[in-house]
SEMARMI-768662 format. One record per residue (C-alpha): residue number from 1; residue in one letter; x, y, z. Coordinates in steps of 0.02 Angstrom, whole numbers, plus 50000, padded with zeros to 5 digits. Layout:
N
PT    k  r      u      v      w
PT  NUM  A      X      Y      Z
...
//
This chain:
364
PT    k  r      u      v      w
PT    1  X  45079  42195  39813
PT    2  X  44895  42238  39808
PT    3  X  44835  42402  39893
PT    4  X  44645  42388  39947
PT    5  X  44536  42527  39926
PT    6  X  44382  42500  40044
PT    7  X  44218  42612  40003
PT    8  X  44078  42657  40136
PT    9  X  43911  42660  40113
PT   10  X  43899  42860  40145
PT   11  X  44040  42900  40007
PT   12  X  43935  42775  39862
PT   13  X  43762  42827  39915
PT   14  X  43683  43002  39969
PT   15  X  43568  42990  40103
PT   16  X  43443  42963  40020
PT   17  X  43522  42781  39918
PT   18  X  43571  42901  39754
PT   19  X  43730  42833  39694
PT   20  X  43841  42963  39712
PT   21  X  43902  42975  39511
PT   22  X  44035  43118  39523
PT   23  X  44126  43015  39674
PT   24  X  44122  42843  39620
PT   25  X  44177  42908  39437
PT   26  X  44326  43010  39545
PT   27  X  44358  42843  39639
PT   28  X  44357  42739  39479
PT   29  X  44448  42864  39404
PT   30  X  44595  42855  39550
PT   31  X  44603  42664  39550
PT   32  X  44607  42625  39381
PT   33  X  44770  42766  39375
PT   34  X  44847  42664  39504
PT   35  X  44796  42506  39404
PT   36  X  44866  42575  39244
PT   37  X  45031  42626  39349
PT   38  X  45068  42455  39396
PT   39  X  44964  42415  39579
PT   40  X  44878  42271  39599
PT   41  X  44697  42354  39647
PT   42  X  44560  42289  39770
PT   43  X  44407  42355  39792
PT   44  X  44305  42348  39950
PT   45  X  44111  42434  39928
PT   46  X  43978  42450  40026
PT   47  X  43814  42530  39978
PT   48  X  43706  42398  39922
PT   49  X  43572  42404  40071
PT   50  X  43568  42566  40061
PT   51  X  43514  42558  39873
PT   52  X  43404  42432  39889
PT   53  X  43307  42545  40023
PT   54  X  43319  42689  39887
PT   55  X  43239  42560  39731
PT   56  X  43103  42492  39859
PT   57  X  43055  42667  39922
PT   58  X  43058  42625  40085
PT   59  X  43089  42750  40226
PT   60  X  43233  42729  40313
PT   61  X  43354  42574  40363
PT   62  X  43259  42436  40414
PT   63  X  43282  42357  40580
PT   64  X  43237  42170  40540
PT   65  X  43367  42076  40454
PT   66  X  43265  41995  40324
PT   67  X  43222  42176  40249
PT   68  X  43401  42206  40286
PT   69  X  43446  42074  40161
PT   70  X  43315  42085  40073
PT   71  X  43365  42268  40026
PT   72  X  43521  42222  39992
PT   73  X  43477  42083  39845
PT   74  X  43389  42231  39756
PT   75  X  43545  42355  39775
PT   76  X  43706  42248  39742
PT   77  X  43679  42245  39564
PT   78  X  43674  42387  39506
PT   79  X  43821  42438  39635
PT   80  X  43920  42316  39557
PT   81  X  43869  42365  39375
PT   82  X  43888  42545  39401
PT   83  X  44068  42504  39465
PT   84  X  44105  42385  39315
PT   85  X  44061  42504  39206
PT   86  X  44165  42650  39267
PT   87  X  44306  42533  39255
PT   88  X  44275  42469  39076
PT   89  X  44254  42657  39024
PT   90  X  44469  42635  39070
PT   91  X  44481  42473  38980
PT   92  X  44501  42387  39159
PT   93  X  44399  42213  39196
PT   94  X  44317  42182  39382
PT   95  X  44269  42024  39459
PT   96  X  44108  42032  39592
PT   97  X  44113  41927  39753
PT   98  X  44019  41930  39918
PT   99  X  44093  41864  40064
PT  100  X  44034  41838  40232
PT  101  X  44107  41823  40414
PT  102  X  44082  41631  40386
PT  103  X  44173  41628  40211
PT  104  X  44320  41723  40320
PT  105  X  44320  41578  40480
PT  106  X  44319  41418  40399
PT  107  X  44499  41394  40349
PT  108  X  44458  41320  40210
PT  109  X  44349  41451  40135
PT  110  X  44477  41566  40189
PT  111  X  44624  41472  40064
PT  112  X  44518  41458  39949
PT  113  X  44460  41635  39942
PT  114  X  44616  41684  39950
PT  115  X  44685  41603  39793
PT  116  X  44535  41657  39694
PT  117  X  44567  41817  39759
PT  118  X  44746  41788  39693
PT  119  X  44724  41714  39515
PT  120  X  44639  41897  39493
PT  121  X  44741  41986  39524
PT  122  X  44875  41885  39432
PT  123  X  44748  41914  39292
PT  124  X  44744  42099  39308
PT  125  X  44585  42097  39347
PT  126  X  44497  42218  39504
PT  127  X  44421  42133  39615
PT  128  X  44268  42217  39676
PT  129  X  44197  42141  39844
PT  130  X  44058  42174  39961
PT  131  X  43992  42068  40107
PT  132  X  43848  41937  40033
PT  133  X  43699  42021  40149
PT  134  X  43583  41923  40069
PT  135  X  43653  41779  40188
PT  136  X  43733  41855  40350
PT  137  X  43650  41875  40498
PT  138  X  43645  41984  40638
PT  139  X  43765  41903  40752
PT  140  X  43899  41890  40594
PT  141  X  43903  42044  40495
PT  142  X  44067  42165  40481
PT  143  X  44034  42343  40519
PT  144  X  44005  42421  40367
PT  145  X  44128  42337  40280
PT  146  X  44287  42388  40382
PT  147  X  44321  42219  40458
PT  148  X  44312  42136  40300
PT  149  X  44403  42270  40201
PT  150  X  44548  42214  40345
PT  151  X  44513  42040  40308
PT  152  X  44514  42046  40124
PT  153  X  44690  42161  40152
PT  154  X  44797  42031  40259
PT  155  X  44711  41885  40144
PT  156  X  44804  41967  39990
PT  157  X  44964  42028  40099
PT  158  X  44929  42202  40049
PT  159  X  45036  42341  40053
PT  160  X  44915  42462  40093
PT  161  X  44736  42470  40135
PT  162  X  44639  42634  40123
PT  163  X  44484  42661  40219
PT  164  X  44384  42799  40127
PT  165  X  44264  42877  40227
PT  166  X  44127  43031  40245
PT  167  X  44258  43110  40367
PT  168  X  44438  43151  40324
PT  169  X  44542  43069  40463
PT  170  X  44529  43031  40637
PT  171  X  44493  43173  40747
PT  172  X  44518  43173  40956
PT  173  X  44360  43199  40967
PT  174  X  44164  43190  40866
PT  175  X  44203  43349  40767
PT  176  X  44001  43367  40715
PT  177  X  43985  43379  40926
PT  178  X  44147  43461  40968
PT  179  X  44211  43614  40894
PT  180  X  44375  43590  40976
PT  181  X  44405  43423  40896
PT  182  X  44565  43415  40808
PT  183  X  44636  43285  40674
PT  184  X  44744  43146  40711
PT  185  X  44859  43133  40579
PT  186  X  44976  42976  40645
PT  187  X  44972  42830  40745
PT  188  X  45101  42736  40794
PT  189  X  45034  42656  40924
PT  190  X  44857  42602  40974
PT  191  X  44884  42639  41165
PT  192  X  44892  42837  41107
PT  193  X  44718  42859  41063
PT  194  X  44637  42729  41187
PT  195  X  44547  42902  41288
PT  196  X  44498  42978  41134
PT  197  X  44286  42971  41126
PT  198  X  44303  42881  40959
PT  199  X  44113  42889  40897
PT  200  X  44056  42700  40887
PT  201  X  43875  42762  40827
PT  202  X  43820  42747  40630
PT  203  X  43717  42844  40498
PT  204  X  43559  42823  40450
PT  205  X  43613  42750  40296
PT  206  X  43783  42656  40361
PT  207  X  43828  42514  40506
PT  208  X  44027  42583  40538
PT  209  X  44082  42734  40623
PT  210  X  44245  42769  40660
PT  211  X  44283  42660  40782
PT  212  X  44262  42507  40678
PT  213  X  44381  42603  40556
PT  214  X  44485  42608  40714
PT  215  X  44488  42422  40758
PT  216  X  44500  42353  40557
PT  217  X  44657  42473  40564
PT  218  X  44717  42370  40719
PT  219  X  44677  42221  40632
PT  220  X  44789  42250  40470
PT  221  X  44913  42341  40546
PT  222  X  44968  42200  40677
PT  223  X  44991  42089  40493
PT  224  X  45114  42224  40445
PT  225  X  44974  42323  40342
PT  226  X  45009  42517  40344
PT  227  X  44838  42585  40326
PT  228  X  44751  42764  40301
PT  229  X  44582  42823  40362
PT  230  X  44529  42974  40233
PT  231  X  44390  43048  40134
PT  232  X  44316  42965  39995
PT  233  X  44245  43125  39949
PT  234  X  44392  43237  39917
PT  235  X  44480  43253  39747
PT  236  X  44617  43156  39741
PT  237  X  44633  43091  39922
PT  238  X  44616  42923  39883
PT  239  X  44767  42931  39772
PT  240  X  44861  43025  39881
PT  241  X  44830  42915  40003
PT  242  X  44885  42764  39939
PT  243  X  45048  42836  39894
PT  244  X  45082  42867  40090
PT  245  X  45053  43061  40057
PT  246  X  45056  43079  40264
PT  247  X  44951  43256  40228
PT  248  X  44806  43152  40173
PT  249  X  44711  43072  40335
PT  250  X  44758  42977  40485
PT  251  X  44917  42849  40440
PT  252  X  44934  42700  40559
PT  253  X  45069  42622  40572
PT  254  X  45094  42421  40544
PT  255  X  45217  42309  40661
PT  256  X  45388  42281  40650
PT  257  X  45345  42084  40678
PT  258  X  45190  42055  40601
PT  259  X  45096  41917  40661
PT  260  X  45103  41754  40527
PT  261  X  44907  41726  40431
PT  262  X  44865  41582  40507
PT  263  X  44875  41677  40680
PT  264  X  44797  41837  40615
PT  265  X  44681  41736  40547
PT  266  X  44635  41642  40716
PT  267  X  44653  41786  40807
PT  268  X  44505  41919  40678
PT  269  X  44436  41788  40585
PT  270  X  44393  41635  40675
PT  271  X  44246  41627  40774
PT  272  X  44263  41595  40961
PT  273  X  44141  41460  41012
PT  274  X  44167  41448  41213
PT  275  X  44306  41489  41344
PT  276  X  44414  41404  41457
PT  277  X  44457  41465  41605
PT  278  X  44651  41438  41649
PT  279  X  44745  41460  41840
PT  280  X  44890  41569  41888
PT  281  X  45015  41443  41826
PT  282  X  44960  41423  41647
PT  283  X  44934  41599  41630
PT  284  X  45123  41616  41654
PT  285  X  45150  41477  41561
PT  286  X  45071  41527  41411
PT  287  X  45092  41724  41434
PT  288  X  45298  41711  41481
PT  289  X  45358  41554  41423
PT  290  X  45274  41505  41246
PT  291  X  45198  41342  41299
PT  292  X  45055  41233  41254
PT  293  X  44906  41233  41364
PT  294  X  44891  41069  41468
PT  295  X  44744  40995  41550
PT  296  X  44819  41031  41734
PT  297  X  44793  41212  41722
PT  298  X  44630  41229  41670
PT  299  X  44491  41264  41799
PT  300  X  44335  41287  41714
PT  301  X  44268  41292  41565
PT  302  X  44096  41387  41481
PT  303  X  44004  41382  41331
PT  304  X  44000  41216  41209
PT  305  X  44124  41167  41083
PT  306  X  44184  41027  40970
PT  307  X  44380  40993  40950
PT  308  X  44432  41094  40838
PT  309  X  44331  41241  40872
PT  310  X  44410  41417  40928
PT  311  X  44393  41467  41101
PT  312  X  44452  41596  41219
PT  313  X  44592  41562  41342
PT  314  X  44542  41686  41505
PT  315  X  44606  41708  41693
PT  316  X  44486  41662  41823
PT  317  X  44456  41872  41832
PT  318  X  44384  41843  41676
PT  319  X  44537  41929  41567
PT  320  X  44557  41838  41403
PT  321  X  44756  41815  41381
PT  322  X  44738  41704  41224
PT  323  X  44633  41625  41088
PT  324  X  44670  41431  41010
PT  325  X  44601  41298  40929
PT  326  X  44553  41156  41060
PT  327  X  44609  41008  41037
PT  328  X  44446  40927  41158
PT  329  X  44260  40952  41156
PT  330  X  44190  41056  41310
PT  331  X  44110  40894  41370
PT  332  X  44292  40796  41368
PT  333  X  44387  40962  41458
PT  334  X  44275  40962  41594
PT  335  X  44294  40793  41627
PT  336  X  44511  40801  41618
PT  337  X  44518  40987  41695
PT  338  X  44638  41004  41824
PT  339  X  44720  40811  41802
PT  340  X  44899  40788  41764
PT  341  X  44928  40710  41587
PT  342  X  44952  40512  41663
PT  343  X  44771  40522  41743
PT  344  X  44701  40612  41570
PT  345  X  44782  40464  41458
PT  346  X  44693  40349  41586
PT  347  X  44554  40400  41568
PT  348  X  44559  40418  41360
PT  349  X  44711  40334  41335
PT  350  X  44696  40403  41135
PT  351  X  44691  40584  41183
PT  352  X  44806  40718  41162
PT  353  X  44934  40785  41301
PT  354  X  44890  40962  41212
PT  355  X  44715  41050  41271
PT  356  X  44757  41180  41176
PT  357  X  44959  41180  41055
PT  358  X  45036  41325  41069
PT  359  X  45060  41306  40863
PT  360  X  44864  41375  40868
PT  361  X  44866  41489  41000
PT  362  X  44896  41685  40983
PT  363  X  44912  41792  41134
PT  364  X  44781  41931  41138
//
């Protein structure tokens, strides 16, 4: 089992886009021990755009996303080299690769990432991955890294994942606002910190905050993933960490019945492309009895899709109960909503009795 050790941007770089040398050797230093002890080892880095905007002088974070990318062509390099070489200074190989949200929503981009991800680890060798900025765009990046670092951690079936951060744990409130802020060192369930003000706003230098630290920990938890929020800073606390040392951070805790990968995957991964909107009936249907969504219960339908997109499965309140894989373009379900299957296969006599199969649907 692979733990995955994800890196933000403000741990790697200073604010001004300085690699931080003492902490990446420390990190280095921490994951090649728990290389050397017999853990598979992923790592998860940001910092590239935030280099790049140190090499080009620029200053401060760009706004437009071509600079954004732009920035981050110039920095990933010598990220990724600086990492390498820690590593070979322990006799440990790495592997680079950039992902993107797209890489993570085609299914077959996903398998296949995943078994190159794989063979690498059956090679001993540390992956080190970052998100390929040079090719997102705005509407498809992960925030700072968390989301993929989640990705990347229920793609290898992890047994941990580690979020290192410029904060030590989850606190119940902004402690840089709110002197009476106190840490939150366990959560066991997601519903106990849903008032907490969890800061959503990022650094100069970084896109996360800790509420995309929140929702990646949702994300691997609910595919069985224990994971830790802590500082990357700290001496140690990265080790200590991912041995489950409950004094280090903010521990969440994963699900008894973690959700299969082809339904995490759906549910985190795959892009939703439209919604259809479903009646009283098939909301029970679907919500209480396991079923398949048919034609007959659905009412409306927005947005434009091909079969075999994702969409969103939502009451006519507008509450999304589900999310599938259609099994009709947006064109054909608005033509068959609301008819009982013998009128649908009159009217395509080849089509489906399934709008949506409850084999690639997940409830939300």
């Amino acid at each position: 089992m692979a733990i995955v050790l994800k890196i933000g941007s403000n741990v790697a770089t200073d604010e001004r886009g300085e690699l931080r040398e003492d902490v990446l050797a420390s990190i280095t230093d921490q994951a090649a021990a728990l290389h050397k002890g017999g853990n598979d080892v992923v790592l998860v880095t940001s910092g590239a755009i935030s280099r790049g905007i140190n090499l080009l002088g620029l200053s401060g974070r760009p706004q437009a996303m071509d600079e954004l990318q732009a920035s981050s062509a110039v920095g990933q390099g010598q990220v990724y080299r600086r990492y390498d070489e820690l590593f070979a200074a322990h006799g440990v190989k790495t592997a680079q690769i950039l992902l993107t949200f797209g890489d993570m929503s085609a299914r077959t981009n996903y398998v296949n990432a995943r078994r190159t991800l794989k063979k690498l680890l059956e090679w001993h060798v540390v992956p080190v991955i970052n998100e390929n900025d040079t090719t997102a765009t705005d509407e498809i990046t992960f925030g700072d890294n968390d989301f993929l670092a989640a990705q990347v951690a229920i793609l290898v079936r992890a047994s941990r994942l580690v979020l290192a951060s410029d904060i030590d744990s989850l606190y119940t409130a902004d402690p840089n606002k709110d002197e009476s802020a106190t840490p939150v060192h366990r959560v066991d369930d997601f519903g106990e910190i849903a008032g907490l003000e969890i800061g959503d706003s990022a650094t100069a230098i970084g896109s996360g905050g800790m509420r995309s630290k929140v929702v990646a920990a949702e994300m691997a938890t609910a595919g069985g993933i224990p994971v830790v929020v802590c500082s990357g800073k700290k001496d140690g606390a990265i080790a200590r960490a991912a041995a489950g040392d409950e004094s280090e951070g903010t521990h969440f805790t994963p699900h008894d019945q973690p959700d299969n990968s082809f339904k995490l995957w759906l549910r985190y991964a795959k892009e939703s492309c439209g919604t259809i909107v479903i009646d009283a009936g098939a909301e029970r249907a679907l919500t209480g009895q396991g079923t398949s969504l048919l034609p007959v219960g659905i009412v409306d339908v927005t947005g434009e899709f091909s079969a075999g997109d994702a969409v969103e499965i939502a009451t006519d309140g507008g509450h999304v109960v589900a999310k599938g894989i259609v099994n009709y373009s947006s064109e054909e379900l608005r033509q068959i909503k609301g008819m009982k299957l013998d009128a649908v296969q009159r009217l395509m006599p080849r089509a489906t009795d399934e709008a949506v199969h409850r084999d690639h649907l997940v409830l939300t």
